[in-house]
TIPA-744269 format. One record per atom (N, C-alpha, C): residue number from 1; x, y, z; atom name; residue in one letter. Coordinates in steps of 0.02 Angstrom, whole numbers, m for minus. Layout:
# residues N
[pt NUM; [X; Y; Z]; "CA"; "A"]
...
END
This chain:
# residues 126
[pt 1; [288; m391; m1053]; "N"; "X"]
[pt 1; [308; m415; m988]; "CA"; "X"]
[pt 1; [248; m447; m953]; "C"; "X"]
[pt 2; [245; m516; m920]; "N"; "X"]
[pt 2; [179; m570; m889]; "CA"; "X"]
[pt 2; [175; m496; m826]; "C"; "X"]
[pt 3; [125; m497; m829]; "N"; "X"]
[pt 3; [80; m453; m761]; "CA"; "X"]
[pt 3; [110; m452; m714]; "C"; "X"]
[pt 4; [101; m517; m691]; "N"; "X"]
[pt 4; [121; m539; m612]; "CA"; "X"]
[pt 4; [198; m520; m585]; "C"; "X"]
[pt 5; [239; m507; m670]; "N"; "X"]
[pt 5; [314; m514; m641]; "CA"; "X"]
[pt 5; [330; m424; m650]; "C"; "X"]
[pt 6; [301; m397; m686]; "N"; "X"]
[pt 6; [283; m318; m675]; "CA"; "X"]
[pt 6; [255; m296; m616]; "C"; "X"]
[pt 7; [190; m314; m580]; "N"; "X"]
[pt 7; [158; m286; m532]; "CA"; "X"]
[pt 7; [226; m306; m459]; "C"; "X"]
[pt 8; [277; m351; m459]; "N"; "X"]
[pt 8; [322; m386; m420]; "CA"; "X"]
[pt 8; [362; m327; m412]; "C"; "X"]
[pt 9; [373; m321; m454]; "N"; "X"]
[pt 9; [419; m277; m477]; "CA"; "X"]
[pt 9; [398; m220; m464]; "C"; "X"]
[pt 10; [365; m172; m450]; "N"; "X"]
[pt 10; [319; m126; m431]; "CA"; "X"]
[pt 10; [307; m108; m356]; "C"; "X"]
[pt 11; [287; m188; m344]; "N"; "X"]
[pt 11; [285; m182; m256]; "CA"; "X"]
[pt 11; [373; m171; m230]; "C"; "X"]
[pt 12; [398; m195; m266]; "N"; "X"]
[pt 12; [481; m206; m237]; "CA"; "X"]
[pt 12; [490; m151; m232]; "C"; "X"]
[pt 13; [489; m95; m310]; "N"; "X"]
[pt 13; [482; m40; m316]; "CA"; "X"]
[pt 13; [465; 13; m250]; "C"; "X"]
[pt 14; [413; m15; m232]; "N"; "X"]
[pt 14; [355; 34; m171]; "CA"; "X"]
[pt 14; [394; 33; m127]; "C"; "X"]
[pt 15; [401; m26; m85]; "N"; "X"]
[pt 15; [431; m40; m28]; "CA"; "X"]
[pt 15; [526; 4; m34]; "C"; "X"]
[pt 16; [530; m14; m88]; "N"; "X"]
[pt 16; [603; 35; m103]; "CA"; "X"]
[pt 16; [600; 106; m60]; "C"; "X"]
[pt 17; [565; 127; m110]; "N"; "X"]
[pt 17; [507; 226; m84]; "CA"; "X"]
[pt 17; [513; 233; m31]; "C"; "X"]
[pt 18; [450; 175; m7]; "N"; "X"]
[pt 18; [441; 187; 55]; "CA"; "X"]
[pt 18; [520; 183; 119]; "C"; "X"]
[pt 19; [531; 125; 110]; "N"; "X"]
[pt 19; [595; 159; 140]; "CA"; "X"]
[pt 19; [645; 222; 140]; "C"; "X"]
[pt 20; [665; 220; 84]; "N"; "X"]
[pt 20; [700; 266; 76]; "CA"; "X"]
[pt 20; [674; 341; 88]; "C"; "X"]
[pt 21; [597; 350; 91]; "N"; "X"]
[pt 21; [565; 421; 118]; "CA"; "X"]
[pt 21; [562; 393; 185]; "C"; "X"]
[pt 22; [568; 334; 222]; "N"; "X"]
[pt 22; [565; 351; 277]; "CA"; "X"]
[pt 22; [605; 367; 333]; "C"; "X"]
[pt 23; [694; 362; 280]; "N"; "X"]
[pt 23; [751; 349; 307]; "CA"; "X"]
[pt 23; [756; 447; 282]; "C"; "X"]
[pt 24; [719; 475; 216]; "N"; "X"]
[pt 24; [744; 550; 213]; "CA"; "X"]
[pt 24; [718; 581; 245]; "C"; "X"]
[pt 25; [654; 581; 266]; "N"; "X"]
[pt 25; [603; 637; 282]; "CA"; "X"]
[pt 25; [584; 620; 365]; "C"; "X"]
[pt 26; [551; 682; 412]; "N"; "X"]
[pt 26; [539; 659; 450]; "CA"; "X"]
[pt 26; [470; 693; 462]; "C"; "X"]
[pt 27; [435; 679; 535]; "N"; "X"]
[pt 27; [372; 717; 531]; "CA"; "X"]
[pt 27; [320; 681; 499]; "C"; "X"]
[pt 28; [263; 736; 493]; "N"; "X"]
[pt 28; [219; 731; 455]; "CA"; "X"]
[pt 28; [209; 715; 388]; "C"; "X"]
[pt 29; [267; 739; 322]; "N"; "X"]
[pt 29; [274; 716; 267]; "CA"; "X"]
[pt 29; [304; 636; 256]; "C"; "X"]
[pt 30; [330; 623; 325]; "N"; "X"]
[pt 30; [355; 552; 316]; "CA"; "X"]
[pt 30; [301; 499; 324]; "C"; "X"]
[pt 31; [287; 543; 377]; "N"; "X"]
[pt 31; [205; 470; 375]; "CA"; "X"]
[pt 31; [154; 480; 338]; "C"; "X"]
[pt 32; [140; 554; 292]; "N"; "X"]
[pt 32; [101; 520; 255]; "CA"; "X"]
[pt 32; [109; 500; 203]; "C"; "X"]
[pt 33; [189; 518; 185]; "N"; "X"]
[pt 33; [207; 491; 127]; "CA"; "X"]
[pt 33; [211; 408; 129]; "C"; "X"]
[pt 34; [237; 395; 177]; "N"; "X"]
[pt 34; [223; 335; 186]; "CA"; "X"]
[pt 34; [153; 282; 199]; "C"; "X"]
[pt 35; [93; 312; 223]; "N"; "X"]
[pt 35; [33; 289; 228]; "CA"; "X"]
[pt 35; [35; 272; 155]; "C"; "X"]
[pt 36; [32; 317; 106]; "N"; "X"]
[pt 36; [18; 342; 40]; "CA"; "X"]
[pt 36; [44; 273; m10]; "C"; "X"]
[pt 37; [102; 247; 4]; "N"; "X"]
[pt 37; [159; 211; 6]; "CA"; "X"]
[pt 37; [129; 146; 15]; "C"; "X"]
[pt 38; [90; 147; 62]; "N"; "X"]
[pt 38; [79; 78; 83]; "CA"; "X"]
[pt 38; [14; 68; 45]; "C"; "X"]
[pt 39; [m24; 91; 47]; "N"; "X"]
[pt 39; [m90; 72; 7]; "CA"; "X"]
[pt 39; [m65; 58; m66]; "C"; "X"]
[pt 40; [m25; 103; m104]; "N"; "X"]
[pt 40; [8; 94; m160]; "CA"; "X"]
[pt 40; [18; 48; m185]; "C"; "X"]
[pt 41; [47; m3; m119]; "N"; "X"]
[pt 41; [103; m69; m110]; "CA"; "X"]
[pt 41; [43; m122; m121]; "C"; "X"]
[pt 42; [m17; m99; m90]; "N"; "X"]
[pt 42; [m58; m150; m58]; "CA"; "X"]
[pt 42; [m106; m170; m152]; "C"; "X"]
[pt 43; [m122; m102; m163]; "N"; "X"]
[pt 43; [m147; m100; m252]; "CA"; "X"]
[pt 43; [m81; m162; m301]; "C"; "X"]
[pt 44; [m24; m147; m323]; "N"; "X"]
[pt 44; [4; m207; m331]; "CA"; "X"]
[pt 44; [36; m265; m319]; "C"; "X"]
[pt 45; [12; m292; m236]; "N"; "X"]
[pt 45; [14; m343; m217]; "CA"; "X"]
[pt 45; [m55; m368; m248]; "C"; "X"]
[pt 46; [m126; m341; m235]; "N"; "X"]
[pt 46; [m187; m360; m263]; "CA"; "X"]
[pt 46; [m179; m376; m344]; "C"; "X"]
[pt 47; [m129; m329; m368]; "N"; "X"]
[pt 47; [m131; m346; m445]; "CA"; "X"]
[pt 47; [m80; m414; m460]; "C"; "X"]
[pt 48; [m49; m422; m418]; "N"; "X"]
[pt 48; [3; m464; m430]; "CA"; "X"]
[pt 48; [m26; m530; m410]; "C"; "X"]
[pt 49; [m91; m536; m339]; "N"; "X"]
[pt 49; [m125; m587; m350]; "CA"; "X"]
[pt 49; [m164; m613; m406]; "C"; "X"]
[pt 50; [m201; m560; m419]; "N"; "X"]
[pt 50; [m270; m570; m499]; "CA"; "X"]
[pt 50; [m248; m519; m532]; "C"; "X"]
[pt 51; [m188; m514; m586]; "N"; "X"]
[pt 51; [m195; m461; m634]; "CA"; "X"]
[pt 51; [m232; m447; m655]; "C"; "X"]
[pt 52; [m264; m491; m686]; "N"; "X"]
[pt 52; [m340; m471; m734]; "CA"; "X"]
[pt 52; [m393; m445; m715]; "C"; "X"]
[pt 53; [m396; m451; m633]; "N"; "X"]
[pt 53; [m441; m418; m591]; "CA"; "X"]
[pt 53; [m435; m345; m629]; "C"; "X"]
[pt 54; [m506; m307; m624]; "N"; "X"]
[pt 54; [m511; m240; m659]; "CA"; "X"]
[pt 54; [m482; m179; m602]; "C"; "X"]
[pt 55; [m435; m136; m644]; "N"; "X"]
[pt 55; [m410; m83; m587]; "CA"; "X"]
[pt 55; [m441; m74; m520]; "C"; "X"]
[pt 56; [m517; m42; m535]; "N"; "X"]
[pt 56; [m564; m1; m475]; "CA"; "X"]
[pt 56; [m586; m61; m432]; "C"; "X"]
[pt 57; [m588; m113; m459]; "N"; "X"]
[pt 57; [m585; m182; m410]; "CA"; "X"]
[pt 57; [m528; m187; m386]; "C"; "X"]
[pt 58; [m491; m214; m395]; "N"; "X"]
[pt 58; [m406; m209; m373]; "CA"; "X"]
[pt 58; [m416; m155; m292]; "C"; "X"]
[pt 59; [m414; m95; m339]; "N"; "X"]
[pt 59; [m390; m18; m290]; "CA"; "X"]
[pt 59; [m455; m37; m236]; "C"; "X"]
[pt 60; [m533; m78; m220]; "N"; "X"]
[pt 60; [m582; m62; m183]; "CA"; "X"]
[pt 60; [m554; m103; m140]; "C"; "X"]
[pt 61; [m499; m173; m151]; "N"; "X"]
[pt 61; [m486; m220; m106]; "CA"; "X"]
[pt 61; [m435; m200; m72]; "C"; "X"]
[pt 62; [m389; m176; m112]; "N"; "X"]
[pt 62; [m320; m151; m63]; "CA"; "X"]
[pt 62; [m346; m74; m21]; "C"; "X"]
[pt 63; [m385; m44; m37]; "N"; "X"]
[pt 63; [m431; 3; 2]; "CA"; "X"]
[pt 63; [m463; m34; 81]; "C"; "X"]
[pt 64; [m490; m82; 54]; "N"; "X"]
[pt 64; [m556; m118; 129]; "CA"; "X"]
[pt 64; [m484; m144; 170]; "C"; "X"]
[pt 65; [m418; m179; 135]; "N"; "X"]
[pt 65; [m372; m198; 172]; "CA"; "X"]
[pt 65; [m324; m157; 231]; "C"; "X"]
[pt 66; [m326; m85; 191]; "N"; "X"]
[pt 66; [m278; m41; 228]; "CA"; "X"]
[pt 66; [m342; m11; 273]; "C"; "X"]
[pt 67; [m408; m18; 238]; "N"; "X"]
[pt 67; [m435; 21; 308]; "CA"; "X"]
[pt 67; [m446; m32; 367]; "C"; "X"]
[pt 68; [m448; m93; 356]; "N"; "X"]
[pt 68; [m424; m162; 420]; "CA"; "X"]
[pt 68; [m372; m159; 458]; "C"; "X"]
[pt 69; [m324; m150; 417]; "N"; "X"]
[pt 69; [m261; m127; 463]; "CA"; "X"]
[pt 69; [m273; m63; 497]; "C"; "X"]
[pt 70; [m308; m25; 476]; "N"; "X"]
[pt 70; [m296; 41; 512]; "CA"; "X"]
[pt 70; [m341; 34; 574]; "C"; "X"]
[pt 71; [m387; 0; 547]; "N"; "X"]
[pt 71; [m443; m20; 628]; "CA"; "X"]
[pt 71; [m424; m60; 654]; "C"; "X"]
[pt 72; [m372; m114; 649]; "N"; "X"]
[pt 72; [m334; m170; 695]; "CA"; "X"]
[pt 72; [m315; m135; 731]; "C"; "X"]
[pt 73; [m286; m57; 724]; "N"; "X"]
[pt 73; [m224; m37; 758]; "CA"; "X"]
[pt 73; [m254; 14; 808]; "C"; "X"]
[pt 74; [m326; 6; 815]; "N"; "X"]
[pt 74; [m369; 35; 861]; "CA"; "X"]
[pt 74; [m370; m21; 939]; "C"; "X"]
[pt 75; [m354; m74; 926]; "N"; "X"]
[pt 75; [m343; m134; 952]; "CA"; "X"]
[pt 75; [m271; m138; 999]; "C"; "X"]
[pt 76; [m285; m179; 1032]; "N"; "X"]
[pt 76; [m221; m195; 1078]; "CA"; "X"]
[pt 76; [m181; m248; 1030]; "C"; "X"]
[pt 77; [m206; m274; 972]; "N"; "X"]
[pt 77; [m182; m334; 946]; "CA"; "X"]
[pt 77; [m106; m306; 926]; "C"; "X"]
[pt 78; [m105; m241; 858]; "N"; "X"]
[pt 78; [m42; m240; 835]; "CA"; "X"]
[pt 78; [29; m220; 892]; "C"; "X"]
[pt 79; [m7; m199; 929]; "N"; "X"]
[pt 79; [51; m180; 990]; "CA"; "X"]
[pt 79; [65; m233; 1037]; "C"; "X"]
[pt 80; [28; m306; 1023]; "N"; "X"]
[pt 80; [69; m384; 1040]; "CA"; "X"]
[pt 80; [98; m397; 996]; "C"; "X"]
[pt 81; [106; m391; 944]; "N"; "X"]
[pt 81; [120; m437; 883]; "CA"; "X"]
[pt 81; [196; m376; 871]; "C"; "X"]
[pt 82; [195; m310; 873]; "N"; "X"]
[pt 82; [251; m291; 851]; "CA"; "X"]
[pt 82; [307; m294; 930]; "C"; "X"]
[pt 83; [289; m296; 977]; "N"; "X"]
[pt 83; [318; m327; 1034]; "CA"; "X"]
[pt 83; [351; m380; 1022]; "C"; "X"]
[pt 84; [321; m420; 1000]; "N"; "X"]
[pt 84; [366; m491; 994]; "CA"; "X"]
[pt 84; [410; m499; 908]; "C"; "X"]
[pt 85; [383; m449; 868]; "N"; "X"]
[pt 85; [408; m466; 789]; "CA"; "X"]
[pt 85; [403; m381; 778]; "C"; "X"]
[pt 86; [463; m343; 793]; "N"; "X"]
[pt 86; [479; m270; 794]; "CA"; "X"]
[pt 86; [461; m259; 705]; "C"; "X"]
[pt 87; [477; m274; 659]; "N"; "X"]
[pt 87; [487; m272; 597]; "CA"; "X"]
[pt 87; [403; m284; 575]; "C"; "X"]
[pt 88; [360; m306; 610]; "N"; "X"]
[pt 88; [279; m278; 613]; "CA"; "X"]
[pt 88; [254; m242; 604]; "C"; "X"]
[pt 89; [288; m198; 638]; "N"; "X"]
[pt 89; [265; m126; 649]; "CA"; "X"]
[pt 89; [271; m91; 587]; "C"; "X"]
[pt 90; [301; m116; 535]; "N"; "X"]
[pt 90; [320; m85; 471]; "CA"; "X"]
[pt 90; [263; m91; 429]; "C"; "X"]
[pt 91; [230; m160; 457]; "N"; "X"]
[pt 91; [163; m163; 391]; "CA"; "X"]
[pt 91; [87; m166; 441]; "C"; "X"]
[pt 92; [76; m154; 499]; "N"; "X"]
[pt 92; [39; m173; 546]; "CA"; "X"]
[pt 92; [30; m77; 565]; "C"; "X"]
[pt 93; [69; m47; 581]; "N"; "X"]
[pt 93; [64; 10; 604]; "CA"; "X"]
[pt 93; [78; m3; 674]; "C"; "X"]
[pt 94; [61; 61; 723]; "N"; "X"]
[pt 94; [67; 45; 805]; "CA"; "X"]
[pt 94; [m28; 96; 822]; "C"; "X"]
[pt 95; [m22; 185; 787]; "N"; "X"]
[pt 95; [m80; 204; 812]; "CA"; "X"]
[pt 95; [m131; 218; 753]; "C"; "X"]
[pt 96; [m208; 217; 759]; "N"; "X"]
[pt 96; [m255; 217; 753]; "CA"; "X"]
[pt 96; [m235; 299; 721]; "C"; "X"]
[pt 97; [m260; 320; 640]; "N"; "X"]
[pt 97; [m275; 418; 646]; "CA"; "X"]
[pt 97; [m319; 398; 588]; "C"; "X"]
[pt 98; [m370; 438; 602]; "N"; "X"]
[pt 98; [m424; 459; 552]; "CA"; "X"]
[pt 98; [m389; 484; 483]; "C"; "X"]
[pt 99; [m328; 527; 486]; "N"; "X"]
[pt 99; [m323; 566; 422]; "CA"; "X"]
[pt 99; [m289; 482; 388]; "C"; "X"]
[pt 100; [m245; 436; 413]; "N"; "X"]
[pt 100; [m213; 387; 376]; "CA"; "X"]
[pt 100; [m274; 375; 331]; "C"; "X"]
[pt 101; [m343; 361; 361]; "N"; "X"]
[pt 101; [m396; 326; 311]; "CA"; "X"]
[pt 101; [m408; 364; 249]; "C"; "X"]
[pt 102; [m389; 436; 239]; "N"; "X"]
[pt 102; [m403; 483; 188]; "CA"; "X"]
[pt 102; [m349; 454; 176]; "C"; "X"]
[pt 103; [m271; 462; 183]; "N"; "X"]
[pt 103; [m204; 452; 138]; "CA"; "X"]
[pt 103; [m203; 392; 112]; "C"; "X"]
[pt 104; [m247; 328; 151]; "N"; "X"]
[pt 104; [m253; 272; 103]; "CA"; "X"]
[pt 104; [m288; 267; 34]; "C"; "X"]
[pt 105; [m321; 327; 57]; "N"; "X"]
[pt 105; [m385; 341; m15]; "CA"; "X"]
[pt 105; [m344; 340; m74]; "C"; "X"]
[pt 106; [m292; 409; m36]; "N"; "X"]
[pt 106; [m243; 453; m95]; "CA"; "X"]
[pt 106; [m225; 398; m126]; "C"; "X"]
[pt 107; [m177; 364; m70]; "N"; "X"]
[pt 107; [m125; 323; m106]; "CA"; "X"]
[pt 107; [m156; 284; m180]; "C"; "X"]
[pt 108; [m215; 232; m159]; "N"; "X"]
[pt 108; [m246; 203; m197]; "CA"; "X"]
[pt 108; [m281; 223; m257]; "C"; "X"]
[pt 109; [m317; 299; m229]; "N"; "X"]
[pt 109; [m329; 318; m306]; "CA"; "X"]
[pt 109; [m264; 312; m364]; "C"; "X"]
[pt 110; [m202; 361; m317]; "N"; "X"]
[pt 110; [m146; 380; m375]; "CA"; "X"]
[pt 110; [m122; 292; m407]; "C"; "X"]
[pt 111; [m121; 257; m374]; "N"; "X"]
[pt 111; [m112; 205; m411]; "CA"; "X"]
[pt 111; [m133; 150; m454]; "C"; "X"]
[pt 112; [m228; 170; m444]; "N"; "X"]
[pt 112; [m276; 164; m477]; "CA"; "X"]
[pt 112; [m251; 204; m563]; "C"; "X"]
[pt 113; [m258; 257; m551]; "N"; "X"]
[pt 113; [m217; 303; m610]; "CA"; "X"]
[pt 113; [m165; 286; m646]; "C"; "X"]
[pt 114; [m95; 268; m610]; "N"; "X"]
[pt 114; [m46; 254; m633]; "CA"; "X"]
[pt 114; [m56; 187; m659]; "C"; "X"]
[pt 115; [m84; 132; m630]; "N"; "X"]
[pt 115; [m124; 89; m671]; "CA"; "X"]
[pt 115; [m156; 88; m745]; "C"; "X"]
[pt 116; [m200; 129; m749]; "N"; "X"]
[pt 116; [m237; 131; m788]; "CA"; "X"]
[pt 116; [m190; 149; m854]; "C"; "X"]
[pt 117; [m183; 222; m843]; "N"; "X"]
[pt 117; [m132; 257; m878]; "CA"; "X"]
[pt 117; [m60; 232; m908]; "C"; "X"]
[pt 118; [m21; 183; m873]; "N"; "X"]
[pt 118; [40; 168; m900]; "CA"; "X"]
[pt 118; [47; 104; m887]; "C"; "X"]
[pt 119; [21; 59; m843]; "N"; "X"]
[pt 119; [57; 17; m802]; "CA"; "X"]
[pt 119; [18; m55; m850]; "C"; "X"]
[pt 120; [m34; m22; m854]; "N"; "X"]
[pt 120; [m85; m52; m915]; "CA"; "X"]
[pt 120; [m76; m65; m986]; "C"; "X"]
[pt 121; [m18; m32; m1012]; "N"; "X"]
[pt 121; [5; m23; m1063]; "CA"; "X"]
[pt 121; [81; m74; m1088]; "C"; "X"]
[pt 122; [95; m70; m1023]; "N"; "X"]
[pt 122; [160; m107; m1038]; "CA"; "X"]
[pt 122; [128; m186; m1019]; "C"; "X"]
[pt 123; [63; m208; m945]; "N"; "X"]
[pt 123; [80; m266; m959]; "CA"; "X"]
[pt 123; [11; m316; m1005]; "C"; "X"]
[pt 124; [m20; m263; m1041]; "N"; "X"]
[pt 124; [m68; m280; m1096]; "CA"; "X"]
[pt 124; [m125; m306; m1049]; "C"; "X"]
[pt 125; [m156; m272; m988]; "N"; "X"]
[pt 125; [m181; m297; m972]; "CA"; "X"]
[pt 125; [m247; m253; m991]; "C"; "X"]
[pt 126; [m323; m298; m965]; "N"; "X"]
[pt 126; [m384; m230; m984]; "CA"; "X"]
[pt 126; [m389; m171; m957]; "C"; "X"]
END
């Protein structure tokens, strides 16, 4: 299977998850399952740009990305932007938490892993 149309497929995958844990669960397991979720998303969107890019590269960019978003949202910016485009708020966030920057870690390692381990296998990549 070409990379790009696996890693697609993957993110579609994520965003699936992520909804659907955010429509089961509530609380604390929802958001961080969902933080978790999103960095996940963010690892094969990066792969889906440069497959060939090497995993721990991949996982360091979608890492510096989700921790941008998470410091945007220290900002007055994402709380204009989901004001006027509600459905923002889905990939932008609304507040600023220290622990999201650890759950972005999570997320990215586990998908660093699942990378390596399987995802690597099916689309012959290094």
């Amino acid at each position: 299977m070409p990379p790009r149309l696996l890693y697609s497929i993957l993110a579609i995958l994520t965003i699936a998850l992520g909804l659907t844990a955010r429509a089961a669960l509530t609380g604390a397991p929802a958001k961080h399952l969902g933080v978790m979720l999103y960095a996940v998303l963010m690892v094969w969107l990066v792969k889906c740009i440069a497959p060939r890019l090497p995993t721990w590269r991949a996982g360091g960019i979608a890492l510096a990305l989700c921790w941008a978003v998470e410091a945007m949202q220290a900002t007055p910016i994402p709380a204009a932007i989901n004001a006027q485009v509600p459905l923002m708020r889905l990939a932008l966030g609304e507040h600023f938490a220290w622990l999201d920057l650890l759950m972005y870690a999570v997320g990215v390692a586990a998908a660093c892993v699942l990378d390596r381990w399987q995802v690597c296998k099916i689309a012959n990549c290094r």
